[in-house]
TIGUFI-938952 format. One record per residue: residue in one letter; z, y, x of N, C-alpha, C in turn. Coordinates in pm, whole numbers, plus 50000, padded with zeros to 5 digits. Layout:
N
AZYXZYXZYX;...
END
This chain:
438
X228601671747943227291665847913226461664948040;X225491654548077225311651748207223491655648117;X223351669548199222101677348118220881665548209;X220881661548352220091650848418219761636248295;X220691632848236220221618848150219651624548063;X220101640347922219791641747882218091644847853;X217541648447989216481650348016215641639048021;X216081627348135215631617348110215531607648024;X216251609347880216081601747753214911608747653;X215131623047705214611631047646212641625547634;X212801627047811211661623247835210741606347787;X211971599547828211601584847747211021588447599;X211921591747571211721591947340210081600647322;X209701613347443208851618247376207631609547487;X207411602047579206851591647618206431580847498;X207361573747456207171566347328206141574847194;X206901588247197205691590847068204281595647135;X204601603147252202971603147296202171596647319;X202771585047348201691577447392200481569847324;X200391566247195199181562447079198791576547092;X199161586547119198061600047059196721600147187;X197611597347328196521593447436196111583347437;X196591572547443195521558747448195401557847287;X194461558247291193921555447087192861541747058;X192551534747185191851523747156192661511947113;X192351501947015193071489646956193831484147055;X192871478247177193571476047324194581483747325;X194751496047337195951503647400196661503347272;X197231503247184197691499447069198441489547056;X197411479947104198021467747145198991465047249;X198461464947311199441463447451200231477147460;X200471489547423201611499547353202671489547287;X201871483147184203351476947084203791467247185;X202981461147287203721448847309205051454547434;X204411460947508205231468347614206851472047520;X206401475247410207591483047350208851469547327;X208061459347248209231448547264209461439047382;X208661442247501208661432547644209881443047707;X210231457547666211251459847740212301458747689;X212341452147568213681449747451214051437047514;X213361430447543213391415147602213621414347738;X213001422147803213711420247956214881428547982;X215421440047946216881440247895217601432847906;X217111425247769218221420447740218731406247844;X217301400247894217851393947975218381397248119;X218021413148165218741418948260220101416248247;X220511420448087222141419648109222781404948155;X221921396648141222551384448202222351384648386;X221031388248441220751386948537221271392648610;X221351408948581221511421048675223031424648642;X223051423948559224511429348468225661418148544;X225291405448472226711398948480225801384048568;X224991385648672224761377048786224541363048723;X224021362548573223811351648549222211343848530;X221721334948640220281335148619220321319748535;X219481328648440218961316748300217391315448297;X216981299548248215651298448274215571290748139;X216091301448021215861299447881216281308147828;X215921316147850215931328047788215011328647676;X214021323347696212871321247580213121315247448;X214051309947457214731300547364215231312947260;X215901322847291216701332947186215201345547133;X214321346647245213421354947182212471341247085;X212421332347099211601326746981211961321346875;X213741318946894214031316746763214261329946642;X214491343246743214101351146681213131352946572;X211981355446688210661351746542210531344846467;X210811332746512210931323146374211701323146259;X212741334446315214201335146237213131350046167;X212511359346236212141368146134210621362146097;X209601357246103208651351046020208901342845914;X209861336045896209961330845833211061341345708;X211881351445763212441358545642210981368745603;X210261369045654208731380345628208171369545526;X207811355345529207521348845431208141344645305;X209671350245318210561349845197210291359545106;X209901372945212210101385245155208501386045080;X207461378345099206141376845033206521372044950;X207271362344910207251353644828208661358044705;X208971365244734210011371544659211391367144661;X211251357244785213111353344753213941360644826;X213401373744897213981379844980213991396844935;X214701400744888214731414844887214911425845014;X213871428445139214311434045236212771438445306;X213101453645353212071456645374211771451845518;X210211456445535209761449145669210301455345802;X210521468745743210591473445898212691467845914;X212741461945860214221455745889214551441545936;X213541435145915213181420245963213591420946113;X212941428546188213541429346340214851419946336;X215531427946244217071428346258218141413046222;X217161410046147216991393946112216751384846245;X215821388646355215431381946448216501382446516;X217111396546584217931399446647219261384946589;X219361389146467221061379946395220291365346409;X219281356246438219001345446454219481344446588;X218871352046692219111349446791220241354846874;X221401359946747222541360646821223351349946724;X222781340146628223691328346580223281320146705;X221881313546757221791303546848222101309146950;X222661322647033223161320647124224731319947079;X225691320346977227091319546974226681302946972;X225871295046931225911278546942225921275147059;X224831277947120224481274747266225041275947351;X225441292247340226461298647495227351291547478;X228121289047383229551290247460230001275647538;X228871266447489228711255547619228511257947753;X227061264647737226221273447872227021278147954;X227661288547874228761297547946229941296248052;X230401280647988231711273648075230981270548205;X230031275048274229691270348400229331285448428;X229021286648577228321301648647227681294448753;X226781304648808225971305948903225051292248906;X224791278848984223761270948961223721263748877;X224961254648770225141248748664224721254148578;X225161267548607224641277448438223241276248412;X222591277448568221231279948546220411266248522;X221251256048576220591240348495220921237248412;X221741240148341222461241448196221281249648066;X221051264248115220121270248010219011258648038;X218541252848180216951250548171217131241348099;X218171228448085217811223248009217791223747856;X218141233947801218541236947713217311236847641;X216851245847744215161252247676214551242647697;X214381230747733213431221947731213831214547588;X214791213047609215961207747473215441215047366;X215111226547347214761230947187213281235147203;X212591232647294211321232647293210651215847263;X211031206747276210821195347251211161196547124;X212671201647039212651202646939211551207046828;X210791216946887209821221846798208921217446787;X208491206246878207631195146830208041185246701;X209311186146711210071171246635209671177346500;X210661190446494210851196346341210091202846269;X208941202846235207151208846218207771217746065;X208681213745997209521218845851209691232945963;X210261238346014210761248346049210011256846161;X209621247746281209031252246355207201254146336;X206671245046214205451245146186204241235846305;X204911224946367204191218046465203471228346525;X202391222046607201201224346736200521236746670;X200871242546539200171254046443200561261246456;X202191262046431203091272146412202951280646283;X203701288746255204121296246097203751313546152;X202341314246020201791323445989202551333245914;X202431344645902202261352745797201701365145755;X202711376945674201561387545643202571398745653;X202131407045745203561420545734203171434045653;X202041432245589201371438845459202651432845362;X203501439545273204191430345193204501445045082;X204471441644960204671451844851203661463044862;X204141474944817203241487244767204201495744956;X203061505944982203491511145069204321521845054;X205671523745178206021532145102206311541245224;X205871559445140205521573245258204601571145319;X203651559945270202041559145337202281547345433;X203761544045443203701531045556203511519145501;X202701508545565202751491945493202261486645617;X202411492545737202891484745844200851472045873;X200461478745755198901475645831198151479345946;X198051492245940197771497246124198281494846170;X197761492146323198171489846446199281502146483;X198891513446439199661522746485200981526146452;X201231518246294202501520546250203261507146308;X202561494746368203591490746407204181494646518;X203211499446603203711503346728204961520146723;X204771523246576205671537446591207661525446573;X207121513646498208381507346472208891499746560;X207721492346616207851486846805208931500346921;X208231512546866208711519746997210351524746901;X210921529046806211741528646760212991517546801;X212671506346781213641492346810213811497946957;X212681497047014212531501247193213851508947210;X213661521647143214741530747210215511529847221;X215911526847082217391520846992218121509847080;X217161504047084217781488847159218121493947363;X217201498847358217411507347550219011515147540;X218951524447448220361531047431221281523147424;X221641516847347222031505947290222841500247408;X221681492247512222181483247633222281497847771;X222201503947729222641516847847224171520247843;X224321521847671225571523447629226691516247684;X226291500647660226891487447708227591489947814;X226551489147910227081490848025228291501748075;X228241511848007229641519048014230691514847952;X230691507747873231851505947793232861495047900;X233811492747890234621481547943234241468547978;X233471461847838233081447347851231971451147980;X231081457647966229811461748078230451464748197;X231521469848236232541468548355233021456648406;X233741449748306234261435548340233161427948396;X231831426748319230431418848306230021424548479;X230251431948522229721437348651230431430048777;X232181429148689233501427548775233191406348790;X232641403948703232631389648655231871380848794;X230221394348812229321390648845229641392049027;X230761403349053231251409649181232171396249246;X232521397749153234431388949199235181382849062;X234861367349049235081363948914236441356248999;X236451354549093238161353349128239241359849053;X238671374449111239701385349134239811384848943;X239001386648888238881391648731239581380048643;X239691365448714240831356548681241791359348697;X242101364048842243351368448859244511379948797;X243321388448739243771401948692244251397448532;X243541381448501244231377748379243201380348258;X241861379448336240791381148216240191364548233;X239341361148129238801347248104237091351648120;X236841345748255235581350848308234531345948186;X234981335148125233791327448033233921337747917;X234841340947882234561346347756233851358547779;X233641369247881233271378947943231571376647932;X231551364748018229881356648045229651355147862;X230081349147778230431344547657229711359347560;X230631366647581230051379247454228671387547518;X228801385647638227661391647740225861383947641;X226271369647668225131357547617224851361647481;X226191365147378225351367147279225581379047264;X225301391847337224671405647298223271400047320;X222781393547488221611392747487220741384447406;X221391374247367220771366447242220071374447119;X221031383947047220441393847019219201404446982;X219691409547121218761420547119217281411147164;X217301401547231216301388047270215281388247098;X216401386646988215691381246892215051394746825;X215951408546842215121417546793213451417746874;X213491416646997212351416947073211031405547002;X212071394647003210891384246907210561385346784;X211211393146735210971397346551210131403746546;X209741416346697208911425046670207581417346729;X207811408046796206291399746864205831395446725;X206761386746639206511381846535205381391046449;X206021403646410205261417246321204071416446348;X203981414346531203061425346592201651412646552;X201901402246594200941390546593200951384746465;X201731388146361201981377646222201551361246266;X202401355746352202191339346364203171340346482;X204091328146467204781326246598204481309046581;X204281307846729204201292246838205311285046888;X205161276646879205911266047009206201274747099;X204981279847142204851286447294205601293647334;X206451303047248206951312647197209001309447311;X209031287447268210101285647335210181280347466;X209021284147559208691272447665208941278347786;X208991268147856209751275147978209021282648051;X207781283148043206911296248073207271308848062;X207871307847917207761321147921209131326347971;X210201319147974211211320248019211061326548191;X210271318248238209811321548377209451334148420;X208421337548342207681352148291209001360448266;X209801363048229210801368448186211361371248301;X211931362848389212391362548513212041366648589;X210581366548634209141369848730209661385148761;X209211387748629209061408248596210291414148557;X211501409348540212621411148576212611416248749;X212841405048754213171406348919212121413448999;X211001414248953209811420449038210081439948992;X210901441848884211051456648873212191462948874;X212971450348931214071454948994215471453748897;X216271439348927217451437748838218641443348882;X218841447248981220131456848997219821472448939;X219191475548898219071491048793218631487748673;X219281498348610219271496248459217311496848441;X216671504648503215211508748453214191501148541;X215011491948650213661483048634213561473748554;X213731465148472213271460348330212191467648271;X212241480348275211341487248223210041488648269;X209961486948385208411487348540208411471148444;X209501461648489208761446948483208171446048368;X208991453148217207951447548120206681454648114;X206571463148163205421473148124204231467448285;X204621459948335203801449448469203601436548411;X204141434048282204061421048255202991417448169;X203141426548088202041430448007200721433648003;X200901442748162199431440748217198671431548306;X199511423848345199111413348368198441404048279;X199561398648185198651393848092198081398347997;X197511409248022196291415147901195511413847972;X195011428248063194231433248139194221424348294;X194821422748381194541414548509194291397948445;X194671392248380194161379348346192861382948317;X192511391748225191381389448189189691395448324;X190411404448424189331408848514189481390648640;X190351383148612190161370148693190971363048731;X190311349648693191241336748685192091331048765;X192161339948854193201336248973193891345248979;X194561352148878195351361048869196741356948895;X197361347648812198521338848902198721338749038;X197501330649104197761337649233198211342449310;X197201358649284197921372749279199371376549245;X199781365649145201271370649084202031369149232;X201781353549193202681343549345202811350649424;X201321359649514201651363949661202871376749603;X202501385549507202871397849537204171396249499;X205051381949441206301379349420206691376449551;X206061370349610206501361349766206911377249853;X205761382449851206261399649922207501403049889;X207401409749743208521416549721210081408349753;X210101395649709210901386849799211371386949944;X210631392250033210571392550164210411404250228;X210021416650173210381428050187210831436550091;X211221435749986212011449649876212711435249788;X213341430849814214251418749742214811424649598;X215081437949618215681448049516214651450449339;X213491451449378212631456349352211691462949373;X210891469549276210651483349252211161493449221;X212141490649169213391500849126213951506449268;X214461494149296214961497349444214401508049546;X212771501149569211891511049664211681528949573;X212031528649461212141541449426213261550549430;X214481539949421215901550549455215991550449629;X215251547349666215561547949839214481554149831;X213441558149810212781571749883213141583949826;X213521584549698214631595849618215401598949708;X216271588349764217701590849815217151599449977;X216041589349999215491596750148215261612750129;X213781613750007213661627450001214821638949962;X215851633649915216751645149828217321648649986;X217101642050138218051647550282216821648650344;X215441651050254214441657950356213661649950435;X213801642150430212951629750538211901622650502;X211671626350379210451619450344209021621950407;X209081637350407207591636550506207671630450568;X208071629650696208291621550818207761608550815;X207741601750696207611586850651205481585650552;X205361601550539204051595950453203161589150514;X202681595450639201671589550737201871577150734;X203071571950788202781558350766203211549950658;X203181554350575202661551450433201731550550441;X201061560450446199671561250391198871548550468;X199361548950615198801538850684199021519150647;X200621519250570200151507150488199481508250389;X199491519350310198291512550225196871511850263;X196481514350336195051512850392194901503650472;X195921499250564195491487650621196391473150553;X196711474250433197761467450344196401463550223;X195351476750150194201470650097193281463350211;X193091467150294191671458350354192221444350380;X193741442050390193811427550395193671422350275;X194151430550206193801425250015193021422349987;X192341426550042190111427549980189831417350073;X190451414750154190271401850244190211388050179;X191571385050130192281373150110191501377649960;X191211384449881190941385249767189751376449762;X188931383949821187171379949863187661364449820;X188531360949988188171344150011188961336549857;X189831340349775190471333049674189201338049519;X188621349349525187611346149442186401334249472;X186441334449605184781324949612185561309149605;X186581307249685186801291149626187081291249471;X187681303049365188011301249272186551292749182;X185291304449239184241302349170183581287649246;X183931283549367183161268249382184051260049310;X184691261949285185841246849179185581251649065;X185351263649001185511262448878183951264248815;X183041274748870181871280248851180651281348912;X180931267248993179431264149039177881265349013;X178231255948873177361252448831176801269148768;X177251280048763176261290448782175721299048856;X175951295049020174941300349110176151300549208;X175521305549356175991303349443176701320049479;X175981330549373176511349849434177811346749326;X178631354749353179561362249239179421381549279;X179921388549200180031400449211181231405649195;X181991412049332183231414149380183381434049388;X184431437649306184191450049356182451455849419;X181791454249294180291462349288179701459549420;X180321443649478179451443849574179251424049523;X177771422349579177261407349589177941396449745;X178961387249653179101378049809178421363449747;X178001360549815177031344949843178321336949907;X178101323549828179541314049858178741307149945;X178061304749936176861300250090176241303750196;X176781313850166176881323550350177921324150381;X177511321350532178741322250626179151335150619;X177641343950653178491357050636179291365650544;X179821357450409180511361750359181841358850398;X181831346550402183061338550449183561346550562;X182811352750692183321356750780183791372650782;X182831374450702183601392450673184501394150569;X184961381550490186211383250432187531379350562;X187341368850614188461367050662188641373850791;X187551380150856187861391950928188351403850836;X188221411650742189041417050641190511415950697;X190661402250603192371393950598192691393750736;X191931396750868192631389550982193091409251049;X192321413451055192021425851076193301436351027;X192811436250852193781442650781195351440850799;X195471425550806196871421250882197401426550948;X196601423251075197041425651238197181443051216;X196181449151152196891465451189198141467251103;X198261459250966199251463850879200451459850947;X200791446551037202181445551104202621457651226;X201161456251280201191473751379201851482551303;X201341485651215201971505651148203051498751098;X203431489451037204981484650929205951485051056;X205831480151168206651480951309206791496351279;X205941502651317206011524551332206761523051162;X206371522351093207111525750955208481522250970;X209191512851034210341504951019211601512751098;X210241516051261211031527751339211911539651293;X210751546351233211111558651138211951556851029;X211791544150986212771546150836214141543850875;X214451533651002215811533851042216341546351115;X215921553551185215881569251196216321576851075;X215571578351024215861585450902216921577150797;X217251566150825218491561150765219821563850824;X219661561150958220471572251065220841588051042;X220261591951008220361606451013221021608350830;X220441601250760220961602650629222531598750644;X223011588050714224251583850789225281592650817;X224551600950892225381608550980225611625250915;X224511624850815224791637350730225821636750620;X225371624850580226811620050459228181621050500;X228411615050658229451615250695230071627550766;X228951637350757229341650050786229801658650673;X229181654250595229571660850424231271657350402;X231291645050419232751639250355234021646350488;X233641649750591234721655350661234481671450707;X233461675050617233751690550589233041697050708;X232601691250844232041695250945230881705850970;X230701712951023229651720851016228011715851081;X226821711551089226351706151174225681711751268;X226001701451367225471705151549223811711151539;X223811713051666222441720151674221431707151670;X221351695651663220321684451649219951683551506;X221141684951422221081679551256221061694351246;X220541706051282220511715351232218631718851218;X218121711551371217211709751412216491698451308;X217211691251292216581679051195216161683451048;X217391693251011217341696050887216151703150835;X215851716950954214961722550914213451720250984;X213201706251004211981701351038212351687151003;X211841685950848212471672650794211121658650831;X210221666850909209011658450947209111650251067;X210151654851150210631652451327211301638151303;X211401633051380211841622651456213461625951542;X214241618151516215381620951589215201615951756;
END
């Protein structure tokens, strides 16, 4: 028994129930349940991305036929032609959206890497246009309401509070996390890795890479629709919107921004995605923006993720080297915010001359007053941005020094481990002053 996971599941499951007992406002309730099915959903499209190297830009397509596939059995079950309780509907979403992905994929599937990925997009444009056509099913520009109050309650549950959905939100959560953790050990989650590594070699060995890509599409189809069954619950109404390539995008964004080569960044992206669009949309309208730059970064320096930048300072601290590295840490983030507050300043005040003129010329920025008609605002923001820059490439140079150092030395300790060596008086010196510089 590997007592390390046990701990860390441990810790997940009692995360999930603590968390409504600390945040107790509707808001946090809210965005609790939604987090719970945004990491069922980015999962599941990890396993295409991260898992088996397949990037799809319709993914949205299996979480919304989901909902529609469970709103519409929630309106059977009002209406009595359905004998099935609510908290099982999920499961309905999930089996919708693992029938349209056995339709879909196994077209999709016969291609990899850039076909595949113009293949899903069009796909999703393909059944998002649909849901304009077919208003019987999809409910036009309105979309299909309903009520997840249904019968007499039963053990006090009827799924009216906010709080009981979110205890059934975080349930699917787990279930469904285990679930695709499991996956990945099993064989097919090997092959799906082997597919994504070397789909040569995995021909050669006499496996059929499509069918591999093939059962991969519809696990995630799936668990996609359980995720939308529970959006469905959580909101009683599913949209158009629900299949558009937005959100497909969104999916992708916070994927990749929390890191698709580990199983647990999915988990950072949905729980970043969410706050984005709750809470950062709503403190300002140029929050997109904000998305763009801080995607363009992580693109250009942590390509990996967030996940990533957390198993590499793990991996640093577990050989001691992390002190060595805080200072200048600490030094990007301080000269990493003042360029922020820089470029921030100047993208709030054009935000507000194009959009919010017409109510005065101040806005109020971080508890302070800037005038879009002074220069001197203009100039002490982009001294900020010019400033904050110029020192942040200074210390990231010193940060870069040290971290290849200390990647060095992690190098040379590993390779002292594997041939049994005793170490010299430098790495003895290193070891026990893990703050030094080689």
């Amino acid at each position: 028994m590997n007592r390390g996971r046990v701990v860390v599941w441990g810790l997940f499951a009692a995360a999930l129930v603590v968390a409504p007992l600390v945040f107790k406002s509707s808001l946090a309730l809210s965005m609790l349940t939604q987090m719970g099915y945004m990491i069922v959903i980015c999962l599941s499209y990890n396993l295409l991305l991260g898992q088996g190297g397949m990037l799809s830009f319709g993914h949205a397509v299996y979480v919304g036929l989901g909902a529609y596939g469970t709103i519409h059995a929630l309106n059977a079950v009002s209406g009595g032609a359905l004998a099935l309780p609510v908290s099982l509907l999920p499961v309905v979403g999930g089996l919708s959206g693992l029938l349209f992905a056995a339709l879909l994929g196994y077209v999709t599937t016969k291609k990899a890497a850039t076909p595949f990925a113009m293949i899903t997009l069009g796909v999703g444009e393909l059944v998002f246009a649909m849901s304009l056509m077919l208003p019987g099913f999809f409910g036009g520009e309105a979309g299909i309401s309903g009520n997840r109050v249904v019968g007499k309650p039963v053990w006090g549950i009827s799924f009216g509070p906010q709080i009981q959905v979110y205890y059934l939100a975080a349930f699917y959560c787990f279930a469904s996390t285990a679930a695709l953790f499991a996956l990945t050990r099993t064989p097919l989650g090997r092959m799906l890795n082997a597919v994504r590594d070397n789909p040569e070699r995995v021909e050669f060995v006499g496996y059929s890479t499509q069918i591999v890509r093939y059962m991969a599409f519809m696990i995630a189809g799936f668990f996609a629709g359980i995720g939308g069954g529970l959006a469905a619950l959580n909101f009683e109404t599913v949209t158009a919107e629900t299949l558009s390539g937005l959100r497909s995008g969104g999916y992708l964004l916070f994927t990749f921004l929390g890191g698709a080569m580990f199983f647990f960044g999915p988990i950072i992206g949905a729980v970043l995605l969410v706050l984005a669009l709750v809470l950062f949309s709503e403190v300002t309208k140029a929050w997109q923006i904000y998305l763009g730059l801080v995607f363009m970064v992580m693109v250009m320096f942590a390509p990996g993720g967030i996940a990533s930048l957390v198993m590499m300072n793990l991996r640093v601290a577990a050989f001691g080297r992390l002190r060595g590295l805080l200072v200048p840490y600490a030094g990007l983030a301080v000269t990493g915010l003042v360029a922020l507050l820089g470029s921030a300043a100047i993208v709030e005040m054009v935000y507000h001359i194009q959009l919010d003129a017409a109510l005065g010329s101040t806005i109020r920025f971080l508890g302070t007053t800037l005038d879009t008609q002074a220069a001197g605002s203009w100039v002490g923001a982009l001294a900020a941005l010019v400033l904050g820059g110029a020192l942040f490439e200074v210390v990231r140079r010193g940060f870069a020094r040290r971290w290849g150092e200390a990647q060095a030395f992690i190098e040379a300790e590993v390779r002292r481990r594997e041939s049994g060596d005793t170490p010299g008086p430098a790495a003895t010196m290193a070891g026990a002053a893990p703050g030094s510089t080689a």
